[in-house]
N, CA, C and O atoms as a Tripos MOL2 file, in Angstrom:
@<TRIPOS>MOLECULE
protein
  244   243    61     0     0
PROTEIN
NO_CHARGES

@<TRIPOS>ATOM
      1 N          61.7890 -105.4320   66.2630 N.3       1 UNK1
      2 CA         60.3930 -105.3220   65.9030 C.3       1 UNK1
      3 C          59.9370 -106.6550   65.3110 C.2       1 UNK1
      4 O          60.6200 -107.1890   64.4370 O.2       1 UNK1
      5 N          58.7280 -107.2490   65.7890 N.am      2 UNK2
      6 CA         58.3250 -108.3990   65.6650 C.3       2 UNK2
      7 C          57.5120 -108.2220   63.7740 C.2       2 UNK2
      8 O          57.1110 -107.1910   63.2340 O.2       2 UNK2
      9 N          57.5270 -109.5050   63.2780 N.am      3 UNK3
     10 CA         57.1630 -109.3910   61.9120 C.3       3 UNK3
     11 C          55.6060 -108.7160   62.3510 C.2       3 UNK3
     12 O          55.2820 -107.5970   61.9540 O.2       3 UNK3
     13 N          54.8870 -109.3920   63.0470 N.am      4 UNK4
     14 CA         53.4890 -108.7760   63.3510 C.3       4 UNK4
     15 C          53.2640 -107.3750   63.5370 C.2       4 UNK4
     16 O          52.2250 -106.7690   63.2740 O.2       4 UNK4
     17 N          54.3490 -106.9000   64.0240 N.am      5 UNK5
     18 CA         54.5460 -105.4400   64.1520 C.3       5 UNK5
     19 C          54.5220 -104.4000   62.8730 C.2       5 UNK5
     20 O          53.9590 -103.3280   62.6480 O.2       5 UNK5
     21 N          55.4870 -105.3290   62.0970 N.am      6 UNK6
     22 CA         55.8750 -104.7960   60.8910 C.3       6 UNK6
     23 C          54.8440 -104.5450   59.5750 C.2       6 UNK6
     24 O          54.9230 -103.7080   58.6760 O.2       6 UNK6
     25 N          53.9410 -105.5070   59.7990 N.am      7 UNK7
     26 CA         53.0450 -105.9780   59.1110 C.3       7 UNK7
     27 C          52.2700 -104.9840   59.4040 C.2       7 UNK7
     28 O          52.0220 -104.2310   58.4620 O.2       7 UNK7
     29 N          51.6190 -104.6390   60.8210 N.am      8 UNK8
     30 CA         50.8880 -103.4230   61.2720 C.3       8 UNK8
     31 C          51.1150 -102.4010   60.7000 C.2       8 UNK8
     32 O          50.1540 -102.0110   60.0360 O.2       8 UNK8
     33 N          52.1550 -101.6590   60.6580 N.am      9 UNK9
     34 CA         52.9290 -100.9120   60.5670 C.3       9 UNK9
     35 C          52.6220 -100.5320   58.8090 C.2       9 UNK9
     36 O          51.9300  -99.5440   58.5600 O.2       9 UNK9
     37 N          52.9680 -101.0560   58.0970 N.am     10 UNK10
     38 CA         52.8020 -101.1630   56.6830 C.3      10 UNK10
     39 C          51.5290 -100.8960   56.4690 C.2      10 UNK10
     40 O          51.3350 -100.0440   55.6020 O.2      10 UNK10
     41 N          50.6320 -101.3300   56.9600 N.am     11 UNK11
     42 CA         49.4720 -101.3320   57.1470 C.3      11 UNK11
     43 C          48.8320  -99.8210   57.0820 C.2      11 UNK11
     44 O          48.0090  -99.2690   56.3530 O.2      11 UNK11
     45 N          49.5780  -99.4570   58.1440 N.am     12 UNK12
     46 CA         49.0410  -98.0020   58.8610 C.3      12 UNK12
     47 C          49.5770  -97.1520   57.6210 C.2      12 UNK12
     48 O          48.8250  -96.2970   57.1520 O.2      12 UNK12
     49 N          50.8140  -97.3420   57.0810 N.am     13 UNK13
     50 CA         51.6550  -96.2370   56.4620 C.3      13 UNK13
     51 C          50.6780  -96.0200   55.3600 C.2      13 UNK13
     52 O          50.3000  -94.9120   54.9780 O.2      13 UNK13
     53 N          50.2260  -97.3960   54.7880 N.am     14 UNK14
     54 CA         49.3030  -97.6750   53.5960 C.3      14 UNK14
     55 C          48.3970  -96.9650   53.3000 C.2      14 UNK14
     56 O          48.0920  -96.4050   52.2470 O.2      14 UNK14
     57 N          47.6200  -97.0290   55.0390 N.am     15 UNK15
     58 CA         46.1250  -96.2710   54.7530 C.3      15 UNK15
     59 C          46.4990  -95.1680   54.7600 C.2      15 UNK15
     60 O          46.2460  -94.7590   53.6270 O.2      15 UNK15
     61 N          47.1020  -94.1350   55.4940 N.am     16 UNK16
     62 CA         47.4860  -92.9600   55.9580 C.3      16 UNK16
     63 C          48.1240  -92.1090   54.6590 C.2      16 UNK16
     64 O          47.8220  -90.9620   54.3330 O.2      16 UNK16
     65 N          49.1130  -93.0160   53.9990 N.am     17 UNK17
     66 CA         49.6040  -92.4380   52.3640 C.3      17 UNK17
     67 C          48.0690  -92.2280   51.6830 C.2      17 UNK17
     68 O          47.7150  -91.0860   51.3910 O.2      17 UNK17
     69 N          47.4540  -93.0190   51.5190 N.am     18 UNK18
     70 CA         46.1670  -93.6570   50.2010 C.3      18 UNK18
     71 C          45.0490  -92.6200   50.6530 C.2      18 UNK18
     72 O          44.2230  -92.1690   49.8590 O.2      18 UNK18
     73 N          45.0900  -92.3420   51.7630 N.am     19 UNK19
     74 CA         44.2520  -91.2400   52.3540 C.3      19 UNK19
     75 C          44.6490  -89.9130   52.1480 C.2      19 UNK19
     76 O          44.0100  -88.9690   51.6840 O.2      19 UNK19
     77 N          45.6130  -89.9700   52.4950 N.am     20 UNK20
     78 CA         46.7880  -88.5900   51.7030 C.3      20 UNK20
     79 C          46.4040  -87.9280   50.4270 C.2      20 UNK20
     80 O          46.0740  -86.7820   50.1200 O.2      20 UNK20
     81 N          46.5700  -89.0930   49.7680 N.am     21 UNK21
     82 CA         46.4530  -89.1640   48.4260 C.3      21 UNK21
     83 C          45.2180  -88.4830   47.3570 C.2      21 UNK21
     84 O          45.0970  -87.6380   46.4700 O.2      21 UNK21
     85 N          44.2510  -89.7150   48.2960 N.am     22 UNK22
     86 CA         42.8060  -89.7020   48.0290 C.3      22 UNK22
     87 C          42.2780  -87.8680   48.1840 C.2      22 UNK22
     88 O          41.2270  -87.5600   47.6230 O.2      22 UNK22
     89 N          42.9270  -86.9670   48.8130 N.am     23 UNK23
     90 CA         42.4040  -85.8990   49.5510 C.3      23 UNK23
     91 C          42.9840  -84.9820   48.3610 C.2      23 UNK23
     92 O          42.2700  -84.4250   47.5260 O.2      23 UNK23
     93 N          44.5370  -84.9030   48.4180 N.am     24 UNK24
     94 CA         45.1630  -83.9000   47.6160 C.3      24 UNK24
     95 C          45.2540  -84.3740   45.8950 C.2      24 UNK24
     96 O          45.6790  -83.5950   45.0430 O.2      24 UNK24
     97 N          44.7110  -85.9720   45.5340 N.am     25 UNK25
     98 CA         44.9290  -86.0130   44.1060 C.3      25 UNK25
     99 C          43.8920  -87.0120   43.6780 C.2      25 UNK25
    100 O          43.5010  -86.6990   42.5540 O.2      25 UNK25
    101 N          43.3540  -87.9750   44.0780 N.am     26 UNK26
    102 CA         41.9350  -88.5360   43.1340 C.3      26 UNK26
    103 C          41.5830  -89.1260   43.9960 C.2      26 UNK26
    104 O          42.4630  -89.7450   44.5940 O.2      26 UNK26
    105 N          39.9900  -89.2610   44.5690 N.am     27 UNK27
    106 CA         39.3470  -90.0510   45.6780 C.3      27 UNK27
    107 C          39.6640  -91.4980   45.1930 C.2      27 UNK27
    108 O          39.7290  -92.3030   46.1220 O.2      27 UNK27
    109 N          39.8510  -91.9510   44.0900 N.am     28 UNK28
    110 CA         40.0320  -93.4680   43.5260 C.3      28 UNK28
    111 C          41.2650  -94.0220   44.7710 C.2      28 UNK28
    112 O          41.5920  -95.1610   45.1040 O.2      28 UNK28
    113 N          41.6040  -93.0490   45.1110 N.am     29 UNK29
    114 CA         43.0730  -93.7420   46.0660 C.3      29 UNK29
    115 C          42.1700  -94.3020   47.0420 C.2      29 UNK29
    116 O          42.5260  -95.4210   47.4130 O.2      29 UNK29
    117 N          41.1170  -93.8710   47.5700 N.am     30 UNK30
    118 CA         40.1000  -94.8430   48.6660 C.3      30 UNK30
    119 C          39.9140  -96.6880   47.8370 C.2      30 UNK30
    120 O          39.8340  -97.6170   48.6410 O.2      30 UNK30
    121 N          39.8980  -96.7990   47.3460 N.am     31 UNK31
    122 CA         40.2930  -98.2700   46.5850 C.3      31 UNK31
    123 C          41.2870  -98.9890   47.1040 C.2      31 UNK31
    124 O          41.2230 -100.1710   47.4420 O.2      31 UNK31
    125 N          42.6100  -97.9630   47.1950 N.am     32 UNK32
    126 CA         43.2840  -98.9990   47.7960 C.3      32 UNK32
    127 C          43.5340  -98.8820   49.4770 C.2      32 UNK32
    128 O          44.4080  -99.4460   50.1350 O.2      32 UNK32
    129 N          42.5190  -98.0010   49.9210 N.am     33 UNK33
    130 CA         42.4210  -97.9210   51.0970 C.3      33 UNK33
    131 C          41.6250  -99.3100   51.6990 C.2      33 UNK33
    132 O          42.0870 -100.1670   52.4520 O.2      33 UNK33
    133 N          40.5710  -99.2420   51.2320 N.am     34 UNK34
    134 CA         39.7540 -100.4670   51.1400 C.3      34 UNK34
    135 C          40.3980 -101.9110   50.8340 C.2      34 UNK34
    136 O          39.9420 -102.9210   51.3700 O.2      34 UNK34
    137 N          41.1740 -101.9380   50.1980 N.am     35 UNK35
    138 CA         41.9890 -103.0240   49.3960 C.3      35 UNK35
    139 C          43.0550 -103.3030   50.6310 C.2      35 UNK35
    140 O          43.5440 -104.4320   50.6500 O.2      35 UNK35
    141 N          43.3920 -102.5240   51.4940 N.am     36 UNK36
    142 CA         44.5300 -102.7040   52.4120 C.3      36 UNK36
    143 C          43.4940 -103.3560   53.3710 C.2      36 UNK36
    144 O          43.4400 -104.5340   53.7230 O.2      36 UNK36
    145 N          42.6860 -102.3220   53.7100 N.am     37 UNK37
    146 CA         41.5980 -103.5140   55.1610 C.3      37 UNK37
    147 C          40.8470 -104.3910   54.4220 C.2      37 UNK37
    148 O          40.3000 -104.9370   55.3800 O.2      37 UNK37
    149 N          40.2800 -105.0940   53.2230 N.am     38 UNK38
    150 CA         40.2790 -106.4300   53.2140 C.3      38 UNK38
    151 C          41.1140 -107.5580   53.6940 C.2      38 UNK38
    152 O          41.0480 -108.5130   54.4680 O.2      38 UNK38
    153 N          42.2110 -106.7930   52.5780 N.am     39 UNK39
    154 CA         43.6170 -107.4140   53.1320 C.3      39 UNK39
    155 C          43.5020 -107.9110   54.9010 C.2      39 UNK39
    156 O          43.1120 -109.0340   55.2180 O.2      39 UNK39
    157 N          43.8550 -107.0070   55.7700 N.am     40 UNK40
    158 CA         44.1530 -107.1020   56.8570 C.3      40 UNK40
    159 C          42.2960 -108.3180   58.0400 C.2      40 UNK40
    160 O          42.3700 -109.0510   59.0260 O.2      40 UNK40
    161 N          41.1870 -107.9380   57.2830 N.am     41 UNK41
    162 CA         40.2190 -108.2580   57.5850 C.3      41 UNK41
    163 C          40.1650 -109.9360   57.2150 C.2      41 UNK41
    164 O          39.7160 -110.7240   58.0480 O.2      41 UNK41
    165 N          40.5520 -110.2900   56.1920 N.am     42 UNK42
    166 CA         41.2640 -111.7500   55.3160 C.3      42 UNK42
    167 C          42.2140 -112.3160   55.9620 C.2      42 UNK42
    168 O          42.0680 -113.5350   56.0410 O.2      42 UNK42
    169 N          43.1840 -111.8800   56.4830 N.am     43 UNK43
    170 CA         44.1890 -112.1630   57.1830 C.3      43 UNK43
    171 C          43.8700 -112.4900   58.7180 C.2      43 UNK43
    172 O          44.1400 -113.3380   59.5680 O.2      43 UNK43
    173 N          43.3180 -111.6040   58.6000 N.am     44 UNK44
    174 CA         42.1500 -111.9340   60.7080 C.3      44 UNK44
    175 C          41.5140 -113.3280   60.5020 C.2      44 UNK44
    176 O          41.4090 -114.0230   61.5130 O.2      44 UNK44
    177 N          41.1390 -113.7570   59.4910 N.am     45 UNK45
    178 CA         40.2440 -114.8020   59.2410 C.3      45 UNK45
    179 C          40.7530 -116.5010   59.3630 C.2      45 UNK45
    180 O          40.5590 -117.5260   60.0170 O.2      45 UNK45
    181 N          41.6130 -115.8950   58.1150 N.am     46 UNK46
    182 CA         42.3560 -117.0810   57.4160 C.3      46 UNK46
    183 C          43.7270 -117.2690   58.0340 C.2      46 UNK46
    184 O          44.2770 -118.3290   57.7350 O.2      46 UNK46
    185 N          44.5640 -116.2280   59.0550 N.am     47 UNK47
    186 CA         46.2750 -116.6720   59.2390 C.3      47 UNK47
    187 C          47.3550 -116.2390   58.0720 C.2      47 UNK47
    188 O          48.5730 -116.2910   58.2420 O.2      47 UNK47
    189 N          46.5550 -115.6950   56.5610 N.am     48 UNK48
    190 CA         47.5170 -116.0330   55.5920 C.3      48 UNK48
    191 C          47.9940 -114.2250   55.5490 C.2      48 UNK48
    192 O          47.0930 -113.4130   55.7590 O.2      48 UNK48
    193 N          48.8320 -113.9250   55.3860 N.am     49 UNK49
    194 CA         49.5070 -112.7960   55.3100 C.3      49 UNK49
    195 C          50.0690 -112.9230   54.2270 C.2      49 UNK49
    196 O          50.7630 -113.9290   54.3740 O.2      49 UNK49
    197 N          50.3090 -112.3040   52.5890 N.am     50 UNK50
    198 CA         51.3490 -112.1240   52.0210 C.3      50 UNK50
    199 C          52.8080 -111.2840   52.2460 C.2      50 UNK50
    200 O          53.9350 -111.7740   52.3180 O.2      50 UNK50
    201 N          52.4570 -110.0160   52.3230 N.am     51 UNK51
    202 CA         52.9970 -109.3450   53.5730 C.3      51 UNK51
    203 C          54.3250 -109.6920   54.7120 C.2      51 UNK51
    204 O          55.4590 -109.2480   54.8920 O.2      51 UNK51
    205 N          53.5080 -110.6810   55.2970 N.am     52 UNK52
    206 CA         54.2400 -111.5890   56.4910 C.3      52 UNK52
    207 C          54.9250 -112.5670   55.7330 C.2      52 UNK52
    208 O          55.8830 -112.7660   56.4790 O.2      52 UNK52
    209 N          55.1210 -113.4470   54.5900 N.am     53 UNK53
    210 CA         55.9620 -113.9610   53.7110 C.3      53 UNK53
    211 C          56.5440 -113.3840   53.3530 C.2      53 UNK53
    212 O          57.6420 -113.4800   53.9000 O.2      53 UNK53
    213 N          56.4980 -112.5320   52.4560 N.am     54 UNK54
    214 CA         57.7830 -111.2520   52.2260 C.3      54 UNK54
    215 C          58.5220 -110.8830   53.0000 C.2      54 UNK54
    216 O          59.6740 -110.6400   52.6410 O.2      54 UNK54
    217 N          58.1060 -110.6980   54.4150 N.am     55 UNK55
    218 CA         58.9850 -110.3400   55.2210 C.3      55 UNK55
    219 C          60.0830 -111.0460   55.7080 C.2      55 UNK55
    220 O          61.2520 -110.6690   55.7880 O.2      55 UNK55
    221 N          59.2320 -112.8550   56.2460 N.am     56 UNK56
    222 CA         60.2680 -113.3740   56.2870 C.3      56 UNK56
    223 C          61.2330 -113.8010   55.4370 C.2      56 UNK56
    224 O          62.2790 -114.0780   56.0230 O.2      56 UNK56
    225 N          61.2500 -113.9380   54.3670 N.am     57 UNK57
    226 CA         62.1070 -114.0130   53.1730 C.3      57 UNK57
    227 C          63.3780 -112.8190   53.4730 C.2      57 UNK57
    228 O          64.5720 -113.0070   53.7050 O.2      57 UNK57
    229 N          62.8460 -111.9530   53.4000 N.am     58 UNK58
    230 CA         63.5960 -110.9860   53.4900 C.3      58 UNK58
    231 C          64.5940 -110.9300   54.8540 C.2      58 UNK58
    232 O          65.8130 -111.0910   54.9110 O.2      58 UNK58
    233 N          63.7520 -110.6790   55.7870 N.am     59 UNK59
    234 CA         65.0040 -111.3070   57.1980 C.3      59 UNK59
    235 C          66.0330 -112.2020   57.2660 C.2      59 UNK59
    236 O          67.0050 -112.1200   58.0180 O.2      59 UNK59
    237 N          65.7180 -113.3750   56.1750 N.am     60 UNK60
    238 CA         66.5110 -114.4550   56.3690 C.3      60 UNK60
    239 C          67.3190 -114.2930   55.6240 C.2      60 UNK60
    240 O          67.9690 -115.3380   55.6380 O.2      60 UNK60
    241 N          67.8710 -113.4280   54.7190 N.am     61 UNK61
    242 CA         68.7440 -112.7600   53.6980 C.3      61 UNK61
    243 C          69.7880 -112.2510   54.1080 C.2      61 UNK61
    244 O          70.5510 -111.6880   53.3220 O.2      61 UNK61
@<TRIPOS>BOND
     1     1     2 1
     2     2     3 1
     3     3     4 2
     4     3     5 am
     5     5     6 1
     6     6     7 1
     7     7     8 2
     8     7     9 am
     9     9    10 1
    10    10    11 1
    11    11    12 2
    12    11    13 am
    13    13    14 1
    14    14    15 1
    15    15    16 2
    16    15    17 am
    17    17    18 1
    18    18    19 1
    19    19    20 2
    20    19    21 am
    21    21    22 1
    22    22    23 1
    23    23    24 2
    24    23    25 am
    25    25    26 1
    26    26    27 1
    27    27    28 2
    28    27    29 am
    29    29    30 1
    30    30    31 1
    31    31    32 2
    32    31    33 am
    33    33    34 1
    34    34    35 1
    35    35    36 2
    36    35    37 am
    37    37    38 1
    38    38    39 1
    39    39    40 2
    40    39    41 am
    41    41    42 1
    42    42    43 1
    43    43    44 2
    44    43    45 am
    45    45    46 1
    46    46    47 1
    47    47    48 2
    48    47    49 am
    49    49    50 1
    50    50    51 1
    51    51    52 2
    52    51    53 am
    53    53    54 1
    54    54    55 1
    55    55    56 2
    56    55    57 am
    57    57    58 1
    58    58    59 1
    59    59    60 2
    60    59    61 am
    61    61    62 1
    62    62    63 1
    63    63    64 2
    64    63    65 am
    65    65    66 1
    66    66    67 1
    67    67    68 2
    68    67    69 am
    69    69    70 1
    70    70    71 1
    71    71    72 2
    72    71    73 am
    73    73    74 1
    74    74    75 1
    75    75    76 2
    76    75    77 am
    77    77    78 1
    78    78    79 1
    79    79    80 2
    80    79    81 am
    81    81    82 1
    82    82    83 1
    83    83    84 2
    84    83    85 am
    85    85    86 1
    86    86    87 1
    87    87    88 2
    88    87    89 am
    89    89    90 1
    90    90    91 1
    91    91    92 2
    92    91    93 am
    93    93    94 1
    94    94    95 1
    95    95    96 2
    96    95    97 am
    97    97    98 1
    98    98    99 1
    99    99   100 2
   100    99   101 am
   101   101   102 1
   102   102   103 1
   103   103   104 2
   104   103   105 am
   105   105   106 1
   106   106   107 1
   107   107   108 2
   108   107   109 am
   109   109   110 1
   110   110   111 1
   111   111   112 2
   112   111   113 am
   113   113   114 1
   114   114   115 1
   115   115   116 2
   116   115   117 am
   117   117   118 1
   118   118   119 1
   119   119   120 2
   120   119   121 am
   121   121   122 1
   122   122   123 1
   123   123   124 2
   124   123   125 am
   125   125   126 1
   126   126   127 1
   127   127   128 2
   128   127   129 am
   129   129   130 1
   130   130   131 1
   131   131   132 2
   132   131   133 am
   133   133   134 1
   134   134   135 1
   135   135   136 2
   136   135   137 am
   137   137   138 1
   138   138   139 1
   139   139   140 2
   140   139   141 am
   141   141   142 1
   142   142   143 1
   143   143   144 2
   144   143   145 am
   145   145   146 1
   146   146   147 1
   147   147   148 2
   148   147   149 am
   149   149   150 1
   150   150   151 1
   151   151   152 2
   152   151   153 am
   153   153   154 1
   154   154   155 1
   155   155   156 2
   156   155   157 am
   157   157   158 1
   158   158   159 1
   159   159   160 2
   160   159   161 am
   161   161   162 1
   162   162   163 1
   163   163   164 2
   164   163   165 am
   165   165   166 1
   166   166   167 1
   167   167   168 2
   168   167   169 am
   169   169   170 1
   170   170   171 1
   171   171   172 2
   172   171   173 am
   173   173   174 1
   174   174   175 1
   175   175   176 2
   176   175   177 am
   177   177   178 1
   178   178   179 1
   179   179   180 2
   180   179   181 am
   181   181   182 1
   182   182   183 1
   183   183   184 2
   184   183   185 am
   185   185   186 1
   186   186   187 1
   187   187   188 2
   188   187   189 am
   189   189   190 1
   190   190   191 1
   191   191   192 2
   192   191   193 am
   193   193   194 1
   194   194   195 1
   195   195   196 2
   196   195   197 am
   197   197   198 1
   198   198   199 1
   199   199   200 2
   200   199   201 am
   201   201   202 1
   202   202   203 1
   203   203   204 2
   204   203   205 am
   205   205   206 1
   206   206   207 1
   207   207   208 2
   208   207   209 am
   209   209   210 1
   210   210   211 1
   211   211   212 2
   212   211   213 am
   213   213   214 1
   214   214   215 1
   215   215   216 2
   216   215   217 am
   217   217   218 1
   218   218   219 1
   219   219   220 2
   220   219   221 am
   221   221   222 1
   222   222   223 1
   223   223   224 2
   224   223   225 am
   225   225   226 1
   226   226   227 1
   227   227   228 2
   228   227   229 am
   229   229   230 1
   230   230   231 1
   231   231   232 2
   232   231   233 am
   233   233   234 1
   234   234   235 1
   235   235   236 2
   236   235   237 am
   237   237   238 1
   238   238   239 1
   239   239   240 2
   240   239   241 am
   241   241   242 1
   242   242   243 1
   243   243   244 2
@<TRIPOS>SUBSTRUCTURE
     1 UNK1         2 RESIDUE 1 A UNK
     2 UNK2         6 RESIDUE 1 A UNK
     3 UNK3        10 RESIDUE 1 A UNK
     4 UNK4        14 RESIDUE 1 A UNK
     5 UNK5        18 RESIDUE 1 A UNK
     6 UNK6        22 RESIDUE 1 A UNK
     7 UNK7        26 RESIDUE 1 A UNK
     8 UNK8        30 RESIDUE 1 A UNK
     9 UNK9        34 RESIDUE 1 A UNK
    10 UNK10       38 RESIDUE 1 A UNK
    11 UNK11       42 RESIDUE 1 A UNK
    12 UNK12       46 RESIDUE 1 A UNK
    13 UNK13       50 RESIDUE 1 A UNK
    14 UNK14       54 RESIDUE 1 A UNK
    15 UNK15       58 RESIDUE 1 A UNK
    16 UNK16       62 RESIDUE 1 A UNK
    17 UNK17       66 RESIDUE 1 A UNK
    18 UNK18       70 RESIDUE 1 A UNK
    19 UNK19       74 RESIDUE 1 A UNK
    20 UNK20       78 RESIDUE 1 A UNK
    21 UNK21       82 RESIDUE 1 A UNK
    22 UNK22       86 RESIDUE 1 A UNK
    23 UNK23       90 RESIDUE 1 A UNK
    24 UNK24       94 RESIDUE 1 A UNK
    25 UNK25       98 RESIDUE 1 A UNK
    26 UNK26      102 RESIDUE 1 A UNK
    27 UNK27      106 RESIDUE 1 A UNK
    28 UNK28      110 RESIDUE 1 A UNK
    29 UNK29      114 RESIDUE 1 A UNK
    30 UNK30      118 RESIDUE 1 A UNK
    31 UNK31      122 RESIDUE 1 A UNK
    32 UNK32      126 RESIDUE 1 A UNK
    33 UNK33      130 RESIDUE 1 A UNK
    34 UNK34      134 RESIDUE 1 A UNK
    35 UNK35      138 RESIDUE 1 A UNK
    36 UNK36      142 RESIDUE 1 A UNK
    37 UNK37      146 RESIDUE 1 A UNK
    38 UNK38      150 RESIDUE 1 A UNK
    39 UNK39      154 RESIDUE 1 A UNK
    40 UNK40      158 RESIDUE 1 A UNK
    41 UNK41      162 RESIDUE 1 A UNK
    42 UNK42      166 RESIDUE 1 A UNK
    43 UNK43      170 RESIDUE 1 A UNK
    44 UNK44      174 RESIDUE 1 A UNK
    45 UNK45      178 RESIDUE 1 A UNK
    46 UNK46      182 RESIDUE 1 A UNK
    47 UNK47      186 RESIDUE 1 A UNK
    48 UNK48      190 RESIDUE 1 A UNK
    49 UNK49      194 RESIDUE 1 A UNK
    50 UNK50      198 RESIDUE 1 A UNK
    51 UNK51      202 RESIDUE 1 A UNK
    52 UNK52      206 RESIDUE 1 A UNK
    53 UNK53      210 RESIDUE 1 A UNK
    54 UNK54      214 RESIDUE 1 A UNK
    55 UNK55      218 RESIDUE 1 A UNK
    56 UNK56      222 RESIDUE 1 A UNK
    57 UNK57      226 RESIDUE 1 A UNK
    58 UNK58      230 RESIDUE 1 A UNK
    59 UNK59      234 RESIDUE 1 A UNK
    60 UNK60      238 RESIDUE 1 A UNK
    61 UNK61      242 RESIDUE 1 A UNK
């Protein structure tokens, strides 16, 4: 699985938990729903992933 993949991926789990969340225990979890697609909307822009640094760090371990 390609880091780009992975990155997606995290992504999805993110919103899908925070949405989870948001439903069965405080709408405030939409915050970090929002906070994940800036993220990903910032990253469309700019190239910079934190995310995608972590990862590779971690692979190379």
């Amino acid at each position: 699985m390609t880091i780009e993949n992975q990155v997606r991926a995290f992504a999805g789990i993110f919103i899908l938990v925070s949405l989870l969340l948001a439903h069965y225990q405080s709408q405030n979890w939409l915050w970090f729903t929002a906070f994940v697609g800036v993220n990903l909307l910032q990253s469309s822009i700019t190239k910079f992933c934190p995310l995608e640094i972590i990862l590779k760090k971690v692979q190379h371990k």
